[in-house]
N, C-alpha and C positions, 0 to 999 in steps of 0.2 A: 914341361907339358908334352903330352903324348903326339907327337905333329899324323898320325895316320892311325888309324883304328888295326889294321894288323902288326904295328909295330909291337916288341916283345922285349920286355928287358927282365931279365931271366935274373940279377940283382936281390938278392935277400939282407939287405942293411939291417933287420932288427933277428934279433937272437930268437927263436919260437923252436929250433929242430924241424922245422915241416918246409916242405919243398912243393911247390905247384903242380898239381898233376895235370900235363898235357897230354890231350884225347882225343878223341874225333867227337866221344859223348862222353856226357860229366853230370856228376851230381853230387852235390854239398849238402849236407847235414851237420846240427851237433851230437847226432848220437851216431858210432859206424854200422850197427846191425842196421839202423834207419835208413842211413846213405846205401849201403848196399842190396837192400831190398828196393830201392830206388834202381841200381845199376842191372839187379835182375828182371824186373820190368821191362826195361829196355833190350835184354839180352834175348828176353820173349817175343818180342816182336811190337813192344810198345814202343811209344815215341816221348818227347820230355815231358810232354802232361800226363801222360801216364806212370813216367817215373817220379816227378811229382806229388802225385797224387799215392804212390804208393808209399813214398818214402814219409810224407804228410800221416797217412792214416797208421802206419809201423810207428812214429812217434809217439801217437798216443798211448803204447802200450811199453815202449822202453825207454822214453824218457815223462813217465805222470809227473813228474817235477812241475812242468813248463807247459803242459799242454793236455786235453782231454778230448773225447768224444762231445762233452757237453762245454766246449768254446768256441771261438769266432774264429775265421779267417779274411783274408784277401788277397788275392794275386794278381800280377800282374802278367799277359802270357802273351807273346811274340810268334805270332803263327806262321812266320815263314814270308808274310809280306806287311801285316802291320800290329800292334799292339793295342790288347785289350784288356778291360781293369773286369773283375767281380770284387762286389762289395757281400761277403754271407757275412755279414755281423748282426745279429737280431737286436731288438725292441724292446724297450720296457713293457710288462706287464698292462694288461686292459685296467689294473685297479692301482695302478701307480700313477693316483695323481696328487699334487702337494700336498695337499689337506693328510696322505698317508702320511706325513713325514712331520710334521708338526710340532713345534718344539723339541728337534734338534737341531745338532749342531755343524753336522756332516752328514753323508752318504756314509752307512754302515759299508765297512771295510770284508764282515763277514756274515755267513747266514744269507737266509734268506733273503734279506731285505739289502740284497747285494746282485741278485739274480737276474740277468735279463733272459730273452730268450735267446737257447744257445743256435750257433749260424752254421759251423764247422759243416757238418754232415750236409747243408742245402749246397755249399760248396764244392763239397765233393760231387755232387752228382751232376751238380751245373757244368762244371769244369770238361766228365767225365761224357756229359752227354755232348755235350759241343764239340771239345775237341781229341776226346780218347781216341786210340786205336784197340785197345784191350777190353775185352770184357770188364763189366765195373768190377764184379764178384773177384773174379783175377786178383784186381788190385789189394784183396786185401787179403792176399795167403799169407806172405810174411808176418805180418802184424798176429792173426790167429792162428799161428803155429807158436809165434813166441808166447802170446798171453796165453795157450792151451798147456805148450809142453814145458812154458819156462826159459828163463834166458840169467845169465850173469846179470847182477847189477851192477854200472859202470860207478867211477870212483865220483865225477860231480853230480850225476842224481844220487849217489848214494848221500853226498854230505848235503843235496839241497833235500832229499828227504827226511833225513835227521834234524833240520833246520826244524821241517813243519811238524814235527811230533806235539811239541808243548801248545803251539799256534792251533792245530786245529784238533787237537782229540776229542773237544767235547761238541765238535760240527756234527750234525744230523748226518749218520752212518760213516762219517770217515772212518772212524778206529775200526772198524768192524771191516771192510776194505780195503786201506791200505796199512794199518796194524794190527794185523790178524793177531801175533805170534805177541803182542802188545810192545812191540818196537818196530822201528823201520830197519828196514836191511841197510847191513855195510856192505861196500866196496866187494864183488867178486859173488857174494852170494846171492842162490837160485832166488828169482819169482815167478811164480806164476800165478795167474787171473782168471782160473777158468769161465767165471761170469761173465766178464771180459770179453773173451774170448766169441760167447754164445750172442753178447749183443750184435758184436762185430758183423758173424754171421750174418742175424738177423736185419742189419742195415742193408749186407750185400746182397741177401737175397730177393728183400724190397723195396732195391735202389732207394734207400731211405725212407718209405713212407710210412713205415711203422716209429721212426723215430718222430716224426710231425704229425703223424694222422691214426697211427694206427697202434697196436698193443705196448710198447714202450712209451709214448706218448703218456696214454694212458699209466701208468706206471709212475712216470715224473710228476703228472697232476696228482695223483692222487697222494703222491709222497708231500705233493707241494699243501695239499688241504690237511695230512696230516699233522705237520709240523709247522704250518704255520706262516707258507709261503702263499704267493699271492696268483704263481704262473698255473696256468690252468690248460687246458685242454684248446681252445679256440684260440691263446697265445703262440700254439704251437702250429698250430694247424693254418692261421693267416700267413705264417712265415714263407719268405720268399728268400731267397739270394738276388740282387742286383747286378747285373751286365749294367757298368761305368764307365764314362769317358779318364781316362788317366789326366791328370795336372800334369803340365809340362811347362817347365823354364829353361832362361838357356843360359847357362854358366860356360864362357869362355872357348866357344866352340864348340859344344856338347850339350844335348838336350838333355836333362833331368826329370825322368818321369814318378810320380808319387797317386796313389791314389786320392781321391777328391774326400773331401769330410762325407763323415761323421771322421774322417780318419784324419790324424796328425801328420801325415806328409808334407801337407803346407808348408811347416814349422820352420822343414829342413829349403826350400824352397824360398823362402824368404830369407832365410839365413842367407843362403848361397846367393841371393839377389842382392842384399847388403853388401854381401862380398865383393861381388863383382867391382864394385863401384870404389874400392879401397885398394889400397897400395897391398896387396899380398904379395906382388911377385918380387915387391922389394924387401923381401922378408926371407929367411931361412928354414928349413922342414925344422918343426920343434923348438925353433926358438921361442925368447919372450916373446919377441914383436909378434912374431905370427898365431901364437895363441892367444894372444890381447884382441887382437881383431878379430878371430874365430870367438872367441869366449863374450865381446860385446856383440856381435852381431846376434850371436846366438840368443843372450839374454835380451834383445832385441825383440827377437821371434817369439819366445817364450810369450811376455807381455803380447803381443798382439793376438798371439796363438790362447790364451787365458782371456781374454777377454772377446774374442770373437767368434771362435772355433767351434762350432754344433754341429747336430744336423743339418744339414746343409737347408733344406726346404724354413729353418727357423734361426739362418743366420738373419742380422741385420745387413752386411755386405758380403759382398760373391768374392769366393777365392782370386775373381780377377782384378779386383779392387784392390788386395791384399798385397799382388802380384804386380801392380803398376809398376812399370821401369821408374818413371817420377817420385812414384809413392816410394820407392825404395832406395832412392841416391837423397832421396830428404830421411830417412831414417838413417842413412849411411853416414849421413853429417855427422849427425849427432855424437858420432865416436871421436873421444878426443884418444887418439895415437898415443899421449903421455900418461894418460892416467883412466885408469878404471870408472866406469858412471853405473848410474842406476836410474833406469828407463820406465814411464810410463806406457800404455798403448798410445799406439797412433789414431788417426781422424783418417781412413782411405774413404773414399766417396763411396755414396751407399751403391745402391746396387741389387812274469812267468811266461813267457815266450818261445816259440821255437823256432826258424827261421829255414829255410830251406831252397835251394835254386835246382834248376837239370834246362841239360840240353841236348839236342841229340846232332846226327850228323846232314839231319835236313833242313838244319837251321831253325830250327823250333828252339826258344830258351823260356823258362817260368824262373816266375820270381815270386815266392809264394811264403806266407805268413801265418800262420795262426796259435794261438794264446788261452788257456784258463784265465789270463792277466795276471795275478802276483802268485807264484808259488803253482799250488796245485787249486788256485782259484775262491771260491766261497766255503770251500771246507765242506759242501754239502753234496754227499752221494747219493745217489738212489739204490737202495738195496735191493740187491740180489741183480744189477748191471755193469758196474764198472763206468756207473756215468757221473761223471766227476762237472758239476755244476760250478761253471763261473761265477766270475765276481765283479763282470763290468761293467753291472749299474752303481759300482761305489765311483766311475769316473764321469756323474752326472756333479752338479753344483744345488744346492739348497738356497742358492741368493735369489731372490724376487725378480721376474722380469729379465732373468741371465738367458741368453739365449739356449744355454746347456744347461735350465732350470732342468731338473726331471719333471717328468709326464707324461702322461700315458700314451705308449702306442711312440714314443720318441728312441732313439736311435743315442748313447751316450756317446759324447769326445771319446775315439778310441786312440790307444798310443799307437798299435801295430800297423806295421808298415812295413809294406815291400816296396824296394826302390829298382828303377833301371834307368839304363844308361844308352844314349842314341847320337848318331850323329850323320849328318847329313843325310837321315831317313834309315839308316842302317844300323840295325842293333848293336851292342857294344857289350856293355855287360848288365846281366842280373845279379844284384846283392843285397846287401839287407841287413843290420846289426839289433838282432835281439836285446831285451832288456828293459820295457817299461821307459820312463822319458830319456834315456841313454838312446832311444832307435833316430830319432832325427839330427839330434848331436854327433852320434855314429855315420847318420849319414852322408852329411858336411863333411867329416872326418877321412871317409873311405873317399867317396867324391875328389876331395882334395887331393891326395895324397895318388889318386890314380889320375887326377885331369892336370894342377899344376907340379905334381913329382916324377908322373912316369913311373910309378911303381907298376910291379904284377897286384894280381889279386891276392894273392898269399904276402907280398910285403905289406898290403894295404890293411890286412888284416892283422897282421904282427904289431905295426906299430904302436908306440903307445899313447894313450890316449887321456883326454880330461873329460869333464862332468861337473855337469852343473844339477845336482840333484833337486830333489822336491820340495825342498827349501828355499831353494837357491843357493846353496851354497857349495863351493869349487871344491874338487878333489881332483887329484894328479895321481895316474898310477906311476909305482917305483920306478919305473923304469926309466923316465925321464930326465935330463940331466939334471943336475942339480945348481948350473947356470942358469937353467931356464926358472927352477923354480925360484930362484932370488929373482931374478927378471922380474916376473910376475909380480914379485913380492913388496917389488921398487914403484912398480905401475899401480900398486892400490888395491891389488888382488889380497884377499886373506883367501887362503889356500891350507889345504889338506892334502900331505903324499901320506897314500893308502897302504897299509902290508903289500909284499909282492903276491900273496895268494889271492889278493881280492879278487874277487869274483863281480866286484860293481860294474864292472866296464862294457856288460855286455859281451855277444860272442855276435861274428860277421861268418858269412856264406859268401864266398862270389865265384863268378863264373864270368870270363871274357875271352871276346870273339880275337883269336888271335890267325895266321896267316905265315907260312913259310913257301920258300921253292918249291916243295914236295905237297904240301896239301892245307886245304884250311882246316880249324880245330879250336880247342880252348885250351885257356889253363882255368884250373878252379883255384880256391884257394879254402882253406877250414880254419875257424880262428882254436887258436892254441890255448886258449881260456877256460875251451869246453871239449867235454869227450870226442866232440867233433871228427869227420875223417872225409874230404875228398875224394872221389872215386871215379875209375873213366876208364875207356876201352877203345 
């Protein structure tokens, strides 16, 4: 355990080639043109919400894998004396209510009927008007220079966009957008978006309101009546971004901040409550034992997280119900140490991703999230924009009386999530593990590994990781030993070790507040899974 928030253990135990970059200011991405359009912000005279936010809106144009103009965010941003959450994730549709859905059997995974309204863009402006230093417009030169004049395509959006070629060519304008040439680009080669490029503009120059109110708006609805969707013009236009209180627990000295539902930070939050109350510290990094107890606590949270987890205003109980010290040393029981179980919810009393952090040298740090959700989201474009339509109304439920029933005008369980890290009122670090239900898993993971290991942020992110996917069922990336994997294997786990290329594990950002003789500063760290790159001055 880390006994003092400036301590620094400069230690790299997992094999990645990447080293911590110590700065005075820092910013993490998984794409580097992104992170460094981040670093130049700041260079300009912004400050981390402005690096942030630029490094945020550059993603949507060089990594469209994981992220769009037309997806949700959340951040959580550390202004120097205390911390604040926004919630920009939008709404079901005004005509999304059950009787649309009626003999199925799920939430459509694509199309239309996957569509909420997108939040990203009320985000940026929220962020920008509250806490910018930089002109909004500023923020988005990087991003439309690269969509305008073109940029390399890096080698893992190149194979996650090869990925969606068969998935989505017959979505409402993809092919037409992003397989013009009737393929998607490999590794090294130009793209450019000039479409793209022209909405970006037009966001910057009317701090969003042609996206919600005004001639793009217009655009998405009427794409939406052509083909067959439901969002319309006053879906867009009712839309707000939410200033949130952050959820916060306290794990072993160290407060854990997550935002509040519709979002899944909970998840990771109850985990680590679970934890608290179990033998970890008499366990090993990566052994069996210690993943037995990560890996039930987790499946722990999942259950409670699935059967309770909504819109907040349409939960049955309050995240602090979830969150009871009591309500969670009685789930903690529940874990038999020799052998693997399988958990129902509990009774508390009622009551495609991209991930991104920056900090600068006035103590400003953002810990900021946003998502298409799987891939490059719903498959559905608007032509002649470069607005790339999510798909996070497929994470509503079709069960009767579920409190994440869909409905109209409701908010789905969303997986995204930014996390931070506090301690005795003083910032510590912003991080975050992309990746769809890998981010609360991730987050336990990095948490650990940084409150009882003592790692830097670059070791936290190196290490290797497990998952419990949408199944429920366990995977082990390779790297793992293969003592731990019989471990497991003795405890009752059936287990899956993945290719060492896999890509399942998600990718981590972090930034933390570190402290020497000569000056205070950070180390960042980039997970090595993705094009990722660190960056600081």
């Amino acid at each position: 355990m880390v006994d003092d928030v400036t301590d620094f253990n400069p230690a790299l135990p997992f094999a990645s080639g990447r080293s911590p970059v110590l700065s005075r200011n820092a910013v993490a991405a998984s794409q580097p043109l992104a992170a460094q359009a981040g670093l130049q912000a700041l260079a300009a005279g912004g400050n981390a919400i402005d690096a942030a936010l630029a490094t945020a809106i550059t993603l949507t144009v060089v990594e469209p894998t994981m992220n769009g103009i037309g997806g949700d965010a959340f951040a959580l941003v550390w202004d120097g004396e205390r911390l604040h959450g926004i919630n920009a994730s939008g709404r079901a549709p005004r005509g999304w209510s059950p009787q649309r859905f009626v003999g199925r059997e799920a939430m459509a995974a694509l199309g239309w009927d996957s569509v909420t309204t997108p939040g990203a863009v009320s985000g940026w402006v929220a962020l920008s008007e509250r806490f910018g230093a930089l002109p909004f417009e500023r923020l988005f030169d990087a991003a439309i220079r690269y969509a305008r004049a073109g940029f390399a395509v890096s080698p893992v959006v190149a194979r996650q966009w090869q990925a969606a070629e068969s998935l989505l060519r017959a979505e409402p304008g993809f092919a037409q957008a992003f397989l013009p040439a009737g393929s998607a680009p490999r590794a090294g080669e130009r793209w450019q978006f000039a479409e793209q490029a022209d909405t970006l503009e037009e966001i910057a120059a009317t701090r969003g309101a042609s996206f919600y109110t005004g001639r793009l708006a217009g655009r998405i609805a009427d794409f939406a009546r052509a083909t067959g969707g439901a969002l319309d013009e006053e879906d867009l236009g009712e839309h707000r971004a939410e200033w949130v209180e952050p959820l916060v627990h306290a794990y072993r000295g160290y407060a854990v901040h997550e935002i509040p539902p519709n979002g899944a930070g909970i998840t990771a939050l109850i985990a680590l409550g679970i934890l608290a109350h179990l033998p970890v510290r008499d366990t090993k990094p990566d052994s069996a034992a210690r993943l037995h107890l990560q890996i039930e606590a987790m499946r722990l949270a999942f259950a409670d997280a699935a059967a309770q987890v909504a819109d907040e205003q349409h939960m049955r109980v309050t995240p602090a119900a979830l969150l009871d010290d009591d309500y969670l040393a009685g789930r903690a029981r529940l874990i038999d140490p020799r052998r693997a179980g399988r958990y129902a919810p509990g009774a508390p009393g009622s009551g495609g991703t991209v991930y991104l952090c920056a900090a600068d040298a006035q103590g400003r740090m953002v810990s900021m999230i946003q998502s298409n959700y799987k891939g490059f989201g719903s498959g559905v474009v608007v032509p002649g924009t470069g607005i790339a339509l999510h798909n996070r109304g497929s994470g509503f439920t079709l069960a009767p009386g579920h409190p994440n029933e869909v409905g109209s005008r409701k908010r789905p369980f969303h997986t995204i999530i930014p996390a931070f890290l506090s301690r005795d009122g003083a910032p510590v670090m912003a991080f975050g593990v992309m990746g769809a239900n890998m981010q609360p898993q991730g987050h336990v993971q990095m948490a650990m590994r940084f409150i009882d290991d003592g790692c830097n942020p670059q070791a936290c992110s190196d290490g290797p990781r497990w998952r419990i996917n949408d199944s429920g069922a366990l995977t082990l990336e390779a790297a793992l030993p293969a003592e731990t994997v019989r471990g497991l294997e003795a405890l009752g786990h059936e287990v899956t070790v993945m290719p060492a290329d896999s890509i399942d594990f998600g990718s981590a950002q972090a930034i933390a507040r570190i402290s020497s003789a000569l000056e205070d500063g950070y180390a960042a760290g980039s997970d090595h899974r993705r094009d990722g790159q660190a960056v600081g001055f």
